[in-house]
N, C-alpha and C positions, 0 to 999 in steps of 0.2 A: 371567471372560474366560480362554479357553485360551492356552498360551506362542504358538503362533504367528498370535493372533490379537492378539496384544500387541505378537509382533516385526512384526506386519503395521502394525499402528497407530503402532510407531514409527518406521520406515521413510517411513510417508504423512508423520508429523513432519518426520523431516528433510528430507524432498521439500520440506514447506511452507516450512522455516527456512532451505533454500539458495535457492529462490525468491525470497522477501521479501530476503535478501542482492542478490541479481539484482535485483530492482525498485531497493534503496535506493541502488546502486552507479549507474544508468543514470539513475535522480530524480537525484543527486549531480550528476553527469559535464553532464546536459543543464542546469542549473540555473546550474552556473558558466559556460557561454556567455552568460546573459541579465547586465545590471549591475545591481544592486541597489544601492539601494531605486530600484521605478518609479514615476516622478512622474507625474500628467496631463499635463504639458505633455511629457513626452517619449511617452507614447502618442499625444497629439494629433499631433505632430510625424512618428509613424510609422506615423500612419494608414493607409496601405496599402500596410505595408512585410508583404508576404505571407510573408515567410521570416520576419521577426519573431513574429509574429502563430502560423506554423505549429509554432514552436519554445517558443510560451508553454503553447500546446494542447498539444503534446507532454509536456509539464511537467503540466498539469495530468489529464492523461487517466492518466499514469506515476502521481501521487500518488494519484489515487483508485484505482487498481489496489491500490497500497502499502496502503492505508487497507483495503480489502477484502480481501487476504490475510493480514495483520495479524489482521483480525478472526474468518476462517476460522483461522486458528492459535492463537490463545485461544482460540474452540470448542473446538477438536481438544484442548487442553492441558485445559480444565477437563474434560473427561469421561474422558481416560486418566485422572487424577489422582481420578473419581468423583465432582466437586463437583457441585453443579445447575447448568444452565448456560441457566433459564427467566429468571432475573435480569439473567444477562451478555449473553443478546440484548436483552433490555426495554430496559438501556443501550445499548447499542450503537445501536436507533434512535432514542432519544433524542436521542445526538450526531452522528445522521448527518444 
């Protein structure tokens, strides 16, 4: 690997590593608006409480983003570092 295909690759890094910062920071921020823990009888209860509802989705659309950049940056980390990374996919759909 030549030096600026190396500075190239760790540049895409930290592109990745400010990103996932961004994803965890707006998962965070949206996440403390909902009250935890949600029971059934309060989802029953706000059955077509649509800002409720649009603000759970938002939360869960943010996490699976999180989850798939996450994942895209282990990639990226196991092959600058030269590991095999035929294994760390196999996992990865495993738990997805």
């Amino acid at each position: 690997m030549t030096l600026s295909l190396l500075e190239e690759s760790r540049g895409h890094l930290a592109d990745l590593l400010e990103a996932a910062q961004r994803c965890a920071w707006y998962l965070r921020a949206g996440a403390a608006k909902v009250h935890w823990p949600l029971t059934g009888t309060e989802l029953a209860q706000r059955l077509r409480d649509l800002e409720f509802y649009e603000r759970l989705a938002a939360l869960n659309e943010r996490f699976g983003k999180l989850q798939d950049l996450l994942a895209t940056t282990m990639r990226h980390l196991c092959e600058l570092s030269g590991e095999n990374t035929e294994s760390f996919l196999a996992c990865g759909f495993i738990l997805s």
